[in-house]
KOLFI-324383 format. One record per residue: residue number from 1; residue in three letters; x, y, z of N, C-alpha, C in turn. Coordinates in steps of 0.2 Angstrom, whole numbers, padded with zeros to 4 digits, always signed. Last residue first. Example, Ala and Ser with C-alpha at 12.3 -4.5 7.8 and 13.67 -1.06 7.14 Angstrom:
KOLFI-324383
i  aa  n_u  n_v  n_w  ca_u  ca_v  ca_w  c_u  c_v  c_w
2  SER  +0064  -0011  +0035  +0068  -0005  +0036  +0064  +0000  +0039;
1  ALA  +0066  -0028  +0039  +0062  -0022  +0039  +0066  -0016  +0039;
This chain:
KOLFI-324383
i  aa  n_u  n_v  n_w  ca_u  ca_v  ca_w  c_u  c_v  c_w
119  UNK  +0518  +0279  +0416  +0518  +0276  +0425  +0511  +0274  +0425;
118  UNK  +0523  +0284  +0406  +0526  +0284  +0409  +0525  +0277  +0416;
117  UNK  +0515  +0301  +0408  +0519  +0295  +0403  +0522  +0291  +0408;
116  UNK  +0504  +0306  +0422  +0511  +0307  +0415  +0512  +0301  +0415;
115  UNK  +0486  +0306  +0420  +0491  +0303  +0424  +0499  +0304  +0419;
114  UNK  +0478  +0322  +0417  +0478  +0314  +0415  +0485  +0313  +0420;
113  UNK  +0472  +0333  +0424  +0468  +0327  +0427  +0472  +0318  +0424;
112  UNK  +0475  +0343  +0412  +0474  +0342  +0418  +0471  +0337  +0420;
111  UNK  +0479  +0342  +0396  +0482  +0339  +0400  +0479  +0337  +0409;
110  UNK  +0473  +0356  +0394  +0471  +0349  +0391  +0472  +0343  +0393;
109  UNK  +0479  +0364  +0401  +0472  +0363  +0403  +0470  +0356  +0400;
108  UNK  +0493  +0364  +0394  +0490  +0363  +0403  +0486  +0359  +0404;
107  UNK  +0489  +0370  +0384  +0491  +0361  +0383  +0492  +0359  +0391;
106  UNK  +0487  +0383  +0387  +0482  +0380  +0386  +0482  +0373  +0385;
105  UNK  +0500  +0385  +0394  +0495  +0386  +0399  +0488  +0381  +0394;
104  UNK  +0506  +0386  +0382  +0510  +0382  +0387  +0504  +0381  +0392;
103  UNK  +0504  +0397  +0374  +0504  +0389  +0375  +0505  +0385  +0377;
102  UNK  +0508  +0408  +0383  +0501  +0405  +0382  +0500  +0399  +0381;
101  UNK  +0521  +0412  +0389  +0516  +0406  +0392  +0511  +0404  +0390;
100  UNK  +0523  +0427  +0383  +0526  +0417  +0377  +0523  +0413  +0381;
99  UNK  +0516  +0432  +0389  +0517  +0433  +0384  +0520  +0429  +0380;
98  UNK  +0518  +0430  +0405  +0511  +0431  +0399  +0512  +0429  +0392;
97  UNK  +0532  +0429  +0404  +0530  +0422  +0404  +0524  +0423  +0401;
96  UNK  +0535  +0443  +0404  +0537  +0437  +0399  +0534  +0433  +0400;
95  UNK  +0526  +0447  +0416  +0528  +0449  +0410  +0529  +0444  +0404;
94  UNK  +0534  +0439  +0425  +0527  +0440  +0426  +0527  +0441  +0418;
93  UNK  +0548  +0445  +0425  +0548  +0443  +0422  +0541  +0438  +0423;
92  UNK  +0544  +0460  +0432  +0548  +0459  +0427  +0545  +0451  +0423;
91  UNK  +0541  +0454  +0445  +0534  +0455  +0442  +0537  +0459  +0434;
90  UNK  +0551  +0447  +0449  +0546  +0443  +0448  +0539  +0447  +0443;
89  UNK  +0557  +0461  +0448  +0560  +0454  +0446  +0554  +0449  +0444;
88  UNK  +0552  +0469  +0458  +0552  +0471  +0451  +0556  +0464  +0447;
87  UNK  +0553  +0460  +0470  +0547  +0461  +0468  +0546  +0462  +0462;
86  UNK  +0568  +0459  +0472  +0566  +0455  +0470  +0557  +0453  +0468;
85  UNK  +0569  +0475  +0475  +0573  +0471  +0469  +0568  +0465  +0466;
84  UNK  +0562  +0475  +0486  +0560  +0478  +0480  +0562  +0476  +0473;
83  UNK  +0570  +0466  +0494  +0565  +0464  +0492  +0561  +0470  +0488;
82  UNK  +0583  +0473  +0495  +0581  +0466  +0494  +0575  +0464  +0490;
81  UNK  +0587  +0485  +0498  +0581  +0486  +0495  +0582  +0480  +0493;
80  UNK  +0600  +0483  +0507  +0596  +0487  +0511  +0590  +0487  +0505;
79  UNK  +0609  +0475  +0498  +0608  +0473  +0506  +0600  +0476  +0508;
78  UNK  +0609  +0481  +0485  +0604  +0473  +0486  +0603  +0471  +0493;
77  UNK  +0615  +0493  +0489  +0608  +0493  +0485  +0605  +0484  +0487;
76  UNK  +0627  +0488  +0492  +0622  +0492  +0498  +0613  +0490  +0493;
75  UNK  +0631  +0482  +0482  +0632  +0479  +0486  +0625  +0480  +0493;
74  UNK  +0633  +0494  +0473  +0628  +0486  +0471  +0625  +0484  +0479;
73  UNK  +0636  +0507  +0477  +0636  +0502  +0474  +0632  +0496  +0475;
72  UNK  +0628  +0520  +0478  +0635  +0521  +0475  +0637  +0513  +0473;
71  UNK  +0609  +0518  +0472  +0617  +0517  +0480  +0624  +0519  +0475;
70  UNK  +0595  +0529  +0473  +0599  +0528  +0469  +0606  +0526  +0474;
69  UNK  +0579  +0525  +0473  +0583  +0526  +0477  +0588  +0526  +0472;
68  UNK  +0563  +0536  +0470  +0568  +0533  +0471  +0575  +0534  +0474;
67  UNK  +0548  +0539  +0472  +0551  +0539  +0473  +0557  +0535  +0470;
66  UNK  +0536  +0551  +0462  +0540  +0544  +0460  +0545  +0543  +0468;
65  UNK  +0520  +0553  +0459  +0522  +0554  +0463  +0529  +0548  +0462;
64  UNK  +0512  +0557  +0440  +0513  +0552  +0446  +0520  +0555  +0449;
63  UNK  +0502  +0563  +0429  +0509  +0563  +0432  +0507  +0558  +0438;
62  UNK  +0488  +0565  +0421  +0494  +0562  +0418  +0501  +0561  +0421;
61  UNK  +0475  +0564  +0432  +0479  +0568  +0428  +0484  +0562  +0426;
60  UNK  +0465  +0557  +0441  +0464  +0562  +0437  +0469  +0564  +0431;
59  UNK  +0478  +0554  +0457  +0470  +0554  +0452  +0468  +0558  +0447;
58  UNK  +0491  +0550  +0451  +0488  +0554  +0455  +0483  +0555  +0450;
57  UNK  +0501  +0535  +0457  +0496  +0539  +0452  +0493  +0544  +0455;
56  UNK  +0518  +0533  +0462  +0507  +0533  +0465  +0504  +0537  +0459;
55  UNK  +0527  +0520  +0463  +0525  +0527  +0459  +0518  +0526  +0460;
54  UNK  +0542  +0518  +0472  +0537  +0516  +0471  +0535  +0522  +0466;
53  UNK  +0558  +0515  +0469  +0554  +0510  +0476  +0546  +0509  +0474;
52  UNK  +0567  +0510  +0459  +0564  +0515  +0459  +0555  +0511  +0463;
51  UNK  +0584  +0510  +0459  +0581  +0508  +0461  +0573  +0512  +0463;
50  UNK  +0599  +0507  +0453  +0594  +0513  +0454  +0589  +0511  +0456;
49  UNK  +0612  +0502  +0449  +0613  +0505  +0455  +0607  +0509  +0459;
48  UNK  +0612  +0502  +0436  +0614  +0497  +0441  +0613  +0497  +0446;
47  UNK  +0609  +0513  +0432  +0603  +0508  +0432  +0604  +0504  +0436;
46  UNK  +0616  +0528  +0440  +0620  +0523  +0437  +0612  +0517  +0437;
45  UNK  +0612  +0545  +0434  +0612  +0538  +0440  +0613  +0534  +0434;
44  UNK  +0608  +0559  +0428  +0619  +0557  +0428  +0614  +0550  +0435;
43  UNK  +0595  +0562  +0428  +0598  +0566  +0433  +0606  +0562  +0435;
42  UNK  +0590  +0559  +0415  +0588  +0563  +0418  +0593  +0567  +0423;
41  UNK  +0594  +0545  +0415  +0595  +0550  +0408  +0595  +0557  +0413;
40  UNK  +0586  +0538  +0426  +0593  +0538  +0427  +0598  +0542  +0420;
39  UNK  +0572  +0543  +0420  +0576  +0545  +0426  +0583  +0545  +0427;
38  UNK  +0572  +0533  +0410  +0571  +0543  +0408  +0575  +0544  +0414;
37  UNK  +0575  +0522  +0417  +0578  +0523  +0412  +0577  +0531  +0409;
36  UNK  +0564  +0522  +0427  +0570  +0521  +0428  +0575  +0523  +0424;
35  UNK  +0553  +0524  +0420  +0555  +0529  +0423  +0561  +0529  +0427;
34  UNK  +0554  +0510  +0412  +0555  +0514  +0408  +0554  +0522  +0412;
33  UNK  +0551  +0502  +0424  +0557  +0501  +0420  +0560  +0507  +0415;
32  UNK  +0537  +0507  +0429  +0546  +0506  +0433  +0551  +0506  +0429;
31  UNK  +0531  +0512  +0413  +0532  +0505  +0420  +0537  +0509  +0423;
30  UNK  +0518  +0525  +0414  +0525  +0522  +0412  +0526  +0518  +0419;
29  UNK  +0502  +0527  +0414  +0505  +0526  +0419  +0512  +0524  +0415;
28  UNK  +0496  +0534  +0397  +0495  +0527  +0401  +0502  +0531  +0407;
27  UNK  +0496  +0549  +0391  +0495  +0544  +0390  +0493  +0540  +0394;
26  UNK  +0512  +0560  +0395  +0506  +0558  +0390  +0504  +0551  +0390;
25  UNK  +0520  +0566  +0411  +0518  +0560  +0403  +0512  +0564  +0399;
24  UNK  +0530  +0569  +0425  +0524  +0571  +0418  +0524  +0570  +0412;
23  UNK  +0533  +0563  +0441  +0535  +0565  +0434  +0529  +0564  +0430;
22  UNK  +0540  +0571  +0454  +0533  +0571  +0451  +0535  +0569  +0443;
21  UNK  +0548  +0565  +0466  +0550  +0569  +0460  +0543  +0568  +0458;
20  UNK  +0564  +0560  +0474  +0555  +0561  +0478  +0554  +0564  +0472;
19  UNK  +0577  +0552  +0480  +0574  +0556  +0474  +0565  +0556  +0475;
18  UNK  +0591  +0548  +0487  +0583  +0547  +0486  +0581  +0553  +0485;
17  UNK  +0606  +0540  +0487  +0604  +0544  +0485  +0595  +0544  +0486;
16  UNK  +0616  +0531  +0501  +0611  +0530  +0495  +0608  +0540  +0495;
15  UNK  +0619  +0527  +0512  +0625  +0527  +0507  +0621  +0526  +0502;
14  UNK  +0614  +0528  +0527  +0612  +0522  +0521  +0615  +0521  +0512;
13  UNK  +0621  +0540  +0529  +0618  +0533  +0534  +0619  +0528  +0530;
12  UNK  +0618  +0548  +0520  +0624  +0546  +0520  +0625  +0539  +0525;
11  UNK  +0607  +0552  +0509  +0605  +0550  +0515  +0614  +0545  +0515;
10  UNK  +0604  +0569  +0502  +0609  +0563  +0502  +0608  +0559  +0509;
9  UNK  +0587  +0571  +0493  +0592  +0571  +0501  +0596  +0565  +0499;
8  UNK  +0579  +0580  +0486  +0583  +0577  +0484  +0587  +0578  +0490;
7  UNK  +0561  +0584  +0483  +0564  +0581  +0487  +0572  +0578  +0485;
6  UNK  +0553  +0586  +0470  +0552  +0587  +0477  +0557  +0586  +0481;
5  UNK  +0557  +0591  +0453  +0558  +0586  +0459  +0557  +0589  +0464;
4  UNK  +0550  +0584  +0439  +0549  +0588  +0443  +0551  +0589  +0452;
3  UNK  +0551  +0579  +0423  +0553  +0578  +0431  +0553  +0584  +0432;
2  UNK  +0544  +0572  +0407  +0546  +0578  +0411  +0546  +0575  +0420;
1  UNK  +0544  +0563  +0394  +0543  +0563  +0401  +0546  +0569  +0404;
């Protein structure tokens, strides 16, 4: 994966790094997780600390628009991008559940309608 960066402004306000970059692949869109990981290789950021708000596709081609953010510490990171965190979390572990829920979902179906043990 190759970067491209647009934009690197220290925003001192908000005690945080943000990074505007174009990054260039082969293949399918890379998740969040794995241009957090190139990226934070990329440019010396801390994962702890990194935060990668969005990434647009760009029609036709193999790159995408990234932004992110990068804080000095934890503390500002979970104050001020709370609910990013907690988006890539849910849609983190979305993921897993697909993936080991199946059984779980089809003994569901089977089950729906009967009254539990019991009662």
């Amino acid at each position: 994966m190759e970067f491209k960066v647009k934009k690197d402004i220290e925003n001192k306000l908000l005690d945080r790094r943000e990074l505007h970059f174009v990054a260039v692949y082969e293949g399918k869109t890379p998740s969040k997780k794995e241009v957090l990981t190139e990226a934070c290789k990329k440019f010396g950021l801390n994962p702890e600390t990194t935060v990668v708000v969005k990434i647009s596709q760009l029609y036709g081609s193999t790159s995408s628009e990234v932004l992110l953010h990068s804080y000095k510490d934890k503390d500002a990171m979970v104050q001020l991008d709370k609910h990013i965190i907690e988006r890539f979390n849910k849609s983190a572990g979305a993921g897993k559940q697909q993936e080991g829920g199946a059984g779980e979902a089809a003994g569901g179906a089977e089950n729906a309608g009967k009254a539990p043990e019991g009662q």
